[in-house]
C-alpha positions in Angstrom: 0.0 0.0 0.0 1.2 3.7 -0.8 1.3 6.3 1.5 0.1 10.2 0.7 -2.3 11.2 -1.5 -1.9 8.8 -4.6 -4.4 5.5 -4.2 -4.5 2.4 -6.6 -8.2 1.8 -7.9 -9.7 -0.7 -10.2 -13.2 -0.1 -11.4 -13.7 -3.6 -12.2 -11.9 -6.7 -11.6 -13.7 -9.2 -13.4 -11.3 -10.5 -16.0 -12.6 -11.9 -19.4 -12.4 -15.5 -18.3 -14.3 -14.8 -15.1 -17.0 -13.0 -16.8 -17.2 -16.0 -19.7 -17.4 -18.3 -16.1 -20.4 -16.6 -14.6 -22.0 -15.6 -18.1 -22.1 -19.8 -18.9 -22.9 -20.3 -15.1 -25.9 -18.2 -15.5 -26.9 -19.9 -19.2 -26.5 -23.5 -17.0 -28.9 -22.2 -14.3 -31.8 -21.7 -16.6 -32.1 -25.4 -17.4 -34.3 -27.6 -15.3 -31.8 -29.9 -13.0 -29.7 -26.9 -12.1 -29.8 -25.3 -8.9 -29.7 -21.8 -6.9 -27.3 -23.4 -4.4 -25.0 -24.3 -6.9 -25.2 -20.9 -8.9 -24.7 -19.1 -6.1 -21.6 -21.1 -4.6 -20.0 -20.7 -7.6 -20.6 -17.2 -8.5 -19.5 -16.0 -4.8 -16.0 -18.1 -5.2 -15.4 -16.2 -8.8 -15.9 -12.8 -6.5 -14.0 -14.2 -4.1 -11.2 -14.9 -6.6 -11.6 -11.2 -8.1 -11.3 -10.2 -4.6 -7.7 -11.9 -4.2 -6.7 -10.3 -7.5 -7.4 -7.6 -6.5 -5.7 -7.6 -2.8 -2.5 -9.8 -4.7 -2.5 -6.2 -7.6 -1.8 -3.9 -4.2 -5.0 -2.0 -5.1 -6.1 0.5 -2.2 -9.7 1.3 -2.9 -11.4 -1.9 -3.8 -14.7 -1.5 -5.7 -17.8 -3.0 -4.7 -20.8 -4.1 -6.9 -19.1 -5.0 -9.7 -20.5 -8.4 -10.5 -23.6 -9.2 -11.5 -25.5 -12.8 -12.2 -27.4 -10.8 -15.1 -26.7 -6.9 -15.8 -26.5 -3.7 -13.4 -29.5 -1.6 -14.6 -31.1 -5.6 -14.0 -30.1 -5.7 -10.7 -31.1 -2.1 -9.8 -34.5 -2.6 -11.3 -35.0 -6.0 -8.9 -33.4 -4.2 -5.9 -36.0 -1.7 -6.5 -38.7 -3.9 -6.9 -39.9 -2.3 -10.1 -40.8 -5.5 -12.5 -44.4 -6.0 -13.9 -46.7 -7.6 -11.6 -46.7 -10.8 -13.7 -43.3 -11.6 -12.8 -43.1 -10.4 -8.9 -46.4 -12.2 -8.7 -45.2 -15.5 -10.5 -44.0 -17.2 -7.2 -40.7 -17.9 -8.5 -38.0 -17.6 -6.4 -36.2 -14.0 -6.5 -33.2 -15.2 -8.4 -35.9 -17.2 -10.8 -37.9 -13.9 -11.4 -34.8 -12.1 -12.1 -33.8 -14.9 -15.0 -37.7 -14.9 -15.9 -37.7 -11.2 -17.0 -34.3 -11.4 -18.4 -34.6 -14.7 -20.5 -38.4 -16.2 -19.9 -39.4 -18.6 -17.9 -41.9 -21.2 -19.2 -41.8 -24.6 -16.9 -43.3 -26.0 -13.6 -46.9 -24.0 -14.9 -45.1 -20.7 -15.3 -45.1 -19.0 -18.8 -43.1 -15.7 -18.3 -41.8 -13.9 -22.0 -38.8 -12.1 -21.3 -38.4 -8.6 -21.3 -37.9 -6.9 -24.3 -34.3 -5.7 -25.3 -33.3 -2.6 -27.3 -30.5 -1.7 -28.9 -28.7 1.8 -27.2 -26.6 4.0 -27.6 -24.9 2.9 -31.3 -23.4 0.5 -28.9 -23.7 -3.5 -29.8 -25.1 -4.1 -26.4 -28.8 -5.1 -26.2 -30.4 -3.7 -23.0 -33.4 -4.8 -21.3 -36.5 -2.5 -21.4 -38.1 -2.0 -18.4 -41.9 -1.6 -17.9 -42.8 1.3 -16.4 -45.9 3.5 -16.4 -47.9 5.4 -13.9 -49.2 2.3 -11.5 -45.5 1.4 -11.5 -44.6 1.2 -7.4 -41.2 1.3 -6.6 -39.8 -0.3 -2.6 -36.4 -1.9 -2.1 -36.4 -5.3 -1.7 -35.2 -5.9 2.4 -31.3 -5.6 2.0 -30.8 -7.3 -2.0 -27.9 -4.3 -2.5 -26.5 -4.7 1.1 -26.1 -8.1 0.8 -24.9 -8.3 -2.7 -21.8 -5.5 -1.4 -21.1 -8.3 1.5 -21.7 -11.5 -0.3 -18.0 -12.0 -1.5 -16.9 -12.1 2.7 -19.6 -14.2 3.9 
């Protein structure tokens, strides 16, 4: 670590490989016999091994939030508890309804279309388009942002 005024920061320490590891991860946890347990173990140890890289680099200010299982403006939206009632009324797990209005969910008696995506920005990045209008209700969901910062050190 350096002393005075200059600090080492990294915006994001996912590295390629890690985020081909969780993006396949996520793709695997969509099918039938795969389970949150197992999602979820893995995904923490590639934050936990981001978090070594990160501590082996000699980085001072470590950045927090910087994985996600789908996308950020995703996450934010579930945090905020802003998807259309027929997913938060599904009964799907919270990590199913996120997947459901990201990819569609249609098994077990649930037929959930995923979102739509648009194209922003002149960028090649599709991004999900949220559903919002004036009934939209907005409440975060208990902790979901607290515990996402603290997940890698539990």
């Amino acid at each position: 670590m350096r002393c005075g005024l200059w600090r080492d920061a990294c915006a994001n320490a996912s590295s390629a490989a890690a985020l081909r590891r969780s993006s396949s991860l996520c793709l695997a946890h969509t099918a039938p016999e795969s389970s949150a347990e197992e999602l979820l173990s893995a995904t923490k140890q590639i934050r936990l091994d981001n978090l070594k890289t990160i501590a082996d680099a000699g980085v001072d200010v470590i950045p927090s939030n910087d994985f996600t299982l789908y996308d950020g403006t995703h996450d934010v939206t579930c945090w905020l508890n802003a998807l259309p009632e027929k997913y938060k009324s599904s009964g799907l797990s919270a990590l199913d309804t996120m997947f459901a209005a990201a990819r569609g969910h249609q098994r077990d008696g649930v037929d959930l279309p995923a979102l739509e995506m648009k194209k922003w920005f002149d960028s090649n990045y599709h991004y999900l388009v949220n559903e919002l209008g004036p009934s939209s209700t907005f409440s975060l969901v208990a902790d979901a942002e607290v515990r996402s910062l603290s997940a890698p050190l539990r």
